[in-house]
C-alpha positions as CSV (number, residue, x, y, z in Angstrom):
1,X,15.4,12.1,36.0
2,X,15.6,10.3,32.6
3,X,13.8,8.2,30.8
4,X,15.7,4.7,29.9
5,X,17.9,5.6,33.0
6,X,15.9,6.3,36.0
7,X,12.6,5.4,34.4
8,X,10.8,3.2,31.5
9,X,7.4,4.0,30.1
10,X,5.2,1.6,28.6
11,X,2.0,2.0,26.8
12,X,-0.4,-0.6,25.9
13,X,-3.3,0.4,23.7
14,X,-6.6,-1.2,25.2
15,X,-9.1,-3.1,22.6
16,X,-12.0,-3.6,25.0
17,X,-15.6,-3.2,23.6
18,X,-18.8,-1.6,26.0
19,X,-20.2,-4.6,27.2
20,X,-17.6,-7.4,26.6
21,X,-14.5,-5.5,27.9
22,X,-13.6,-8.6,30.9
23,X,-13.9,-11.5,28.2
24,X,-11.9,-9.1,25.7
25,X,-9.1,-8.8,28.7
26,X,-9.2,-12.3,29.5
27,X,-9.4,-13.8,25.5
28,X,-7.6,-11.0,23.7
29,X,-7.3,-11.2,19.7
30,X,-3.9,-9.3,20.1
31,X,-2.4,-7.4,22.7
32,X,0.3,-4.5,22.0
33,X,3.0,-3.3,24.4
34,X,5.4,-0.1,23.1
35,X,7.8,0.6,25.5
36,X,11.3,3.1,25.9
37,X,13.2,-0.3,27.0
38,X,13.2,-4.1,28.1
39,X,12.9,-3.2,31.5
40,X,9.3,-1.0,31.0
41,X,8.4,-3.8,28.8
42,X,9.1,-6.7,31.1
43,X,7.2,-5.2,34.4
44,X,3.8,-4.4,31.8
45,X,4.4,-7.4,29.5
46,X,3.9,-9.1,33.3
47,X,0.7,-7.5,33.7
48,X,-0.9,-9.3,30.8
49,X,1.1,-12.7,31.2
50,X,-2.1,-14.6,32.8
51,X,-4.7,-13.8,29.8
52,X,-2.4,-12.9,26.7
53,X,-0.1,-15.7,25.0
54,X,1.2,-13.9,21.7
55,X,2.3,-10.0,23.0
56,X,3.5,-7.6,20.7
57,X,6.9,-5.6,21.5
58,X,7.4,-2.1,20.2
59,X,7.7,1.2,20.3
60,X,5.7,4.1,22.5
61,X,5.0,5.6,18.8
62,X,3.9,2.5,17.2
63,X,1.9,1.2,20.0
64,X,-0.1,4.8,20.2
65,X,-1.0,4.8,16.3
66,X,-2.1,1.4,16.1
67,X,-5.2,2.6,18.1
68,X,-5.5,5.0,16.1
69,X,-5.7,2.9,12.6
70,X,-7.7,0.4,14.3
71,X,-10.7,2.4,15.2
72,X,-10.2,4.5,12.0
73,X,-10.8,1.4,10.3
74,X,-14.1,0.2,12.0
75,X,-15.3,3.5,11.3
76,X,-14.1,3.5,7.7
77,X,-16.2,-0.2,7.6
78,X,-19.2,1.2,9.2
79,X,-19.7,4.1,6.4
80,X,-18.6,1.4,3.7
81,X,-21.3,-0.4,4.2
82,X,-24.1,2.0,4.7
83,X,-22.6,3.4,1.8
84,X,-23.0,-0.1,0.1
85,X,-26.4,-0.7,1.8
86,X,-27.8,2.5,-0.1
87,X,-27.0,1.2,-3.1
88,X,-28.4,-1.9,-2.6
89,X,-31.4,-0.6,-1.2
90,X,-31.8,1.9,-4.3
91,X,-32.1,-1.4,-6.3
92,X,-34.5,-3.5,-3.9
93,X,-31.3,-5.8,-2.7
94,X,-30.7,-7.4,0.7
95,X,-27.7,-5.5,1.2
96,X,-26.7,-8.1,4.4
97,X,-27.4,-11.1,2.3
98,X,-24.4,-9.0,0.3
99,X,-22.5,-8.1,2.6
100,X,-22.3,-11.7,4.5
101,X,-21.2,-13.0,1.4
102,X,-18.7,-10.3,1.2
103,X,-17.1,-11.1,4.6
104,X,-17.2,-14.6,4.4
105,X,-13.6,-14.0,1.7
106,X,-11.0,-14.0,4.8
107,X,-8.4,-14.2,2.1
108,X,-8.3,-11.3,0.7
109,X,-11.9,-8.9,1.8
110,X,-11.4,-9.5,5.5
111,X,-7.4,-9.9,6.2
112,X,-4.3,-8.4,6.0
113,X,-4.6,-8.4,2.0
114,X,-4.5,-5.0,0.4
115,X,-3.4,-3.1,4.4
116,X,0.3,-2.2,3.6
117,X,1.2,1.3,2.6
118,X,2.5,1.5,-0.9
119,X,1.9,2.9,-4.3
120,X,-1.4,3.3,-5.8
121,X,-3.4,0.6,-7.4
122,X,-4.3,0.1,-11.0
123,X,-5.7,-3.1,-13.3
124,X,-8.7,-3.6,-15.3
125,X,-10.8,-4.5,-12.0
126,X,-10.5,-2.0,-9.5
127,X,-11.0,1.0,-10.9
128,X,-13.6,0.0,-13.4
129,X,-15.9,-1.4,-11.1
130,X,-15.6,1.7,-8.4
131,X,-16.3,3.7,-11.5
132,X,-19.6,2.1,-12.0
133,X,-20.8,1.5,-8.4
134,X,-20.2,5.3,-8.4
135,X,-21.4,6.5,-11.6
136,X,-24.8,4.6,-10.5
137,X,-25.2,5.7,-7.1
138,X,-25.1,9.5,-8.6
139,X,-27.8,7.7,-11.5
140,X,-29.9,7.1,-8.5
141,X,-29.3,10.1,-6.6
142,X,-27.3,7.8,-3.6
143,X,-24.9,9.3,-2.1
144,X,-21.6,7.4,-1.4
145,X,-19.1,10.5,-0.7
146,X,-16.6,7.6,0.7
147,X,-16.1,5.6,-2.3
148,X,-16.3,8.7,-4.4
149,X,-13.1,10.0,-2.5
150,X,-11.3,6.5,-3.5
151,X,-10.1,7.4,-6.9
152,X,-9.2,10.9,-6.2
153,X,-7.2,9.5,-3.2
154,X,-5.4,7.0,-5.2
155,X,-4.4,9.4,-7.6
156,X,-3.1,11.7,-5.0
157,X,-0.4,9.0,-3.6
158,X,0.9,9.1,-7.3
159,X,1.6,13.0,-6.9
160,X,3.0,11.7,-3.7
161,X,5.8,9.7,-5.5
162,X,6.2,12.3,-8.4
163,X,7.1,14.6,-5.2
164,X,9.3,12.3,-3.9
165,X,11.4,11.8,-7.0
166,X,11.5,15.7,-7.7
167,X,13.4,15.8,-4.7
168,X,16.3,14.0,-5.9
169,X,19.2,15.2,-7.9
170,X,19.7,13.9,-10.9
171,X,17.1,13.6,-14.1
172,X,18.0,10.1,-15.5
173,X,15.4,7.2,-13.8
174,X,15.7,3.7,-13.6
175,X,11.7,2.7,-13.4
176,X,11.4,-0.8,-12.1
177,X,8.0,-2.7,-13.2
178,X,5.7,-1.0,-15.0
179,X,2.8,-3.3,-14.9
180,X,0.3,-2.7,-12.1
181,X,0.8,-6.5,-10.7
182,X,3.8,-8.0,-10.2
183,X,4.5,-11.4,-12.6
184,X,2.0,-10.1,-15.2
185,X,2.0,-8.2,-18.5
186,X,-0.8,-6.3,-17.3
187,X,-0.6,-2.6,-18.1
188,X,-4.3,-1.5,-18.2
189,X,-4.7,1.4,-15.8
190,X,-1.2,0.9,-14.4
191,X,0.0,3.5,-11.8
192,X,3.2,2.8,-12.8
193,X,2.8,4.2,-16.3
194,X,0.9,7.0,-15.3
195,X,4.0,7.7,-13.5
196,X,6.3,7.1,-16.4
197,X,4.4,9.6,-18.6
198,X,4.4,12.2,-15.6
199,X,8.3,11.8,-15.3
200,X,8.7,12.1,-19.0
201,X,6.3,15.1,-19.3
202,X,8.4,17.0,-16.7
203,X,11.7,16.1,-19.1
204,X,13.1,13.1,-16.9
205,X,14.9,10.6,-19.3
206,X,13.6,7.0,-18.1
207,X,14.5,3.6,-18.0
208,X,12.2,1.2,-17.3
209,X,12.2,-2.6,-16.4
210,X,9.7,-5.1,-16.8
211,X,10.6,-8.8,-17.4
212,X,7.0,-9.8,-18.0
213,X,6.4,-6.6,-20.6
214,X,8.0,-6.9,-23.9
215,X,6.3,-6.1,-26.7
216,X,7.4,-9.2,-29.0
217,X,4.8,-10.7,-26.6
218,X,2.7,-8.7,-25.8
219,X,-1.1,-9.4,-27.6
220,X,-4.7,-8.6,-27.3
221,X,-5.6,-5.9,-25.1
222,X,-2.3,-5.4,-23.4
223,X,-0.6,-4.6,-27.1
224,X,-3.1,-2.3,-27.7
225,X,-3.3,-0.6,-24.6
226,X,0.5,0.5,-24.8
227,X,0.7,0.7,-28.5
228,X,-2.7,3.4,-28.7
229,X,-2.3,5.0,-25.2
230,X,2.0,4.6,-24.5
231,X,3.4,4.0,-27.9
232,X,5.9,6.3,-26.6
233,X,6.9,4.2,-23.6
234,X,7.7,1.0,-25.7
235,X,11.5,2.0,-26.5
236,X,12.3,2.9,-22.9
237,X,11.1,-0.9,-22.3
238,X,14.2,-3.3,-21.4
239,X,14.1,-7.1,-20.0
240,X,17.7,-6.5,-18.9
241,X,18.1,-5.1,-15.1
242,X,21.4,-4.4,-15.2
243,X,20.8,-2.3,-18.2
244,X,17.9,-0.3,-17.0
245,X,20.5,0.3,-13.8
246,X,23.2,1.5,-15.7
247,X,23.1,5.1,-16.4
248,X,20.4,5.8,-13.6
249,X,21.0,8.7,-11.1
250,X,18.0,7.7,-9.0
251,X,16.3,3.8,-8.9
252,X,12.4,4.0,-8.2
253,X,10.8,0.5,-7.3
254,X,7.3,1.1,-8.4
255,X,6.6,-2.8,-8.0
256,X,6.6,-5.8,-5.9
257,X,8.2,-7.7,-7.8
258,X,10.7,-10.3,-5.6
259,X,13.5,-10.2,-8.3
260,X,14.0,-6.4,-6.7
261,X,14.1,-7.9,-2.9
262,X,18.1,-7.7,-2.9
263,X,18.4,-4.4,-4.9
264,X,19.7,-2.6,-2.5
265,X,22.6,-5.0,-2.5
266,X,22.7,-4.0,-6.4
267,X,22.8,-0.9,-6.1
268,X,24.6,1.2,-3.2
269,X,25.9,4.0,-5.0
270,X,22.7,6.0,-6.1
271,X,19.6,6.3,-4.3
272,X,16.8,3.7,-4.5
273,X,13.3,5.0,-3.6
274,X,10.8,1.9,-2.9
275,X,7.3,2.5,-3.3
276,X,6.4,-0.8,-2.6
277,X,8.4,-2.0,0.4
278,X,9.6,-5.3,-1.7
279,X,13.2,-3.6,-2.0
280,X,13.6,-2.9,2.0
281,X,16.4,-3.8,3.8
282,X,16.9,-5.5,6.8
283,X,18.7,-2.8,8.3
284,X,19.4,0.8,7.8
285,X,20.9,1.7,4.2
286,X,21.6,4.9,3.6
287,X,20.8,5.4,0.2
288,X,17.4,3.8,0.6
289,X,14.2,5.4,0.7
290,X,10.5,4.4,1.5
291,X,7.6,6.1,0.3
292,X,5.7,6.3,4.0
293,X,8.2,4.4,5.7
């Protein structure tokens, strides 16, 4: 007996809560199939037809780890907001009058806004404000060990990438965007040069592109910010792609930035290592490589 021959298998994760599970059957807010083939798919796709309306098709894999990440995620919520809801109470606030607020943002707090894999985040927000919710929890003895692993963990997918490169032949680097948001000049806490310095500390010659970072414009805080902390990194800076392409043995994408969409068209001759997923292709190229994907 084989599978795909003799036999199909389909899996379909179930999303039922205690309590509700024959209204969540009937109204489901998304229902997943991963099957082996179109046959397995068809006869449990068929199973569903009278309730569910928009069905997910994938794989076995897939359709296993989604349950997975979606109760990870609930229970990553829960301790989030006790976590917040200590702090709060630490400081005599109604920590659901906060929290309502909070999830009332469907834009960005409660969507699919921030939830694909990618390099690590940087900016003037982010990490300041973690830094101080953190730094006054330990003030008043809270403890919040959650968002006190956040930093550490963002830090780590930048070890990730360093990793990644290392594996590579080859010691020249074309670095594409080096601010931490794409269409800004934005380098305050940037991943992207805390990269840059690690390449160049473990004697990689860069290249980098940014077409928002020149430093003929560059002013206030930005200017100083590379000119006290990355004076270094100013003459590797170019505005010119093809330029910053030209003597690389290995491109990295460290941004989303849509002008690097069709790079692997651009380049097919070297390997191009995306960190952001802006750069992947429809279909598989061989000299392109995700950084969890």
């Amino acid at each position: 007996m084989q599978c795909r021959r003799d036999f199909g298998v389909a899996f379909s994760p179930e999303f039922l809560r205690e309590g509700s599970a024959i209204e969540d059957y009937r109204n489901p807010v998304k229902t997943v199939i991963g099957a082996t083939d179109v046959r397995a798919f068809d006869r449990a796709e068929a199973i569903f037809r009278p309730y569910a309306h928009n069905v997910t098709k994938t794989t076995v894999a897939v359709a296993e780890m989604v349950k997975m990440a979606d109760n990870s995620w609930h229970a990553l919520k829960v301790v989030y907001a006790n976590e917040i809801g200590r702090i709060c109470a630490s400081h005599g606030i109604d920590s659901h009058a906060v929290m309502k607020i909070f999830t009332s943002d469907t834009r960005l707090n409660i969507s699919a806004a921030y939830m694909k894999p990618g390099y690590a985040f940087g900016g003037s927000c982010l990490p300041k404000d973690l830094r101080t919710l953190v730094y006054r929890a330990h003030q008043l003895g809270v403890d919040t060990p959650v968002l006190e692993a956040v930093l550490p963990s963002n830090r780590s997918q930048i070890d990730v990438a360093l990793r990644m490169i290392q594996s590579f032949e080859g010691r020249r680097v074309a670095l594409l965007g080096v601010a931490f948001k794409a269409g800004t000049d934005d380098l305050r806490e940037s991943a992207m040069l805390e990269l840059a310095e690690r390449l160049i500390g473990k004697g990689y010659n860069l290249a980098i592109h940014d077409e928002y970072v020149n430093l003929d414009r560059l002013v206030g805080a930005n200017r100083d910010y590379l000119e006290t902390v990355h004076p270094h990194l100013a003459p590797l800076l170019s505005d010119n792609l093809e330029v910053v392409l030209k003597d690389a043995d290995l491109v990295v994408v460290a941004q989303a930035n849509p002008a690097y969409r069709r790079l692997c068209e651009m380049v097919t001759d070297r390997p191009v290592l995306d960190l952001t997923g802006v750069a992947r292709p429809a279909g598989p190229v061989a000299n392109y490589q995700g950084l969890s994907w």
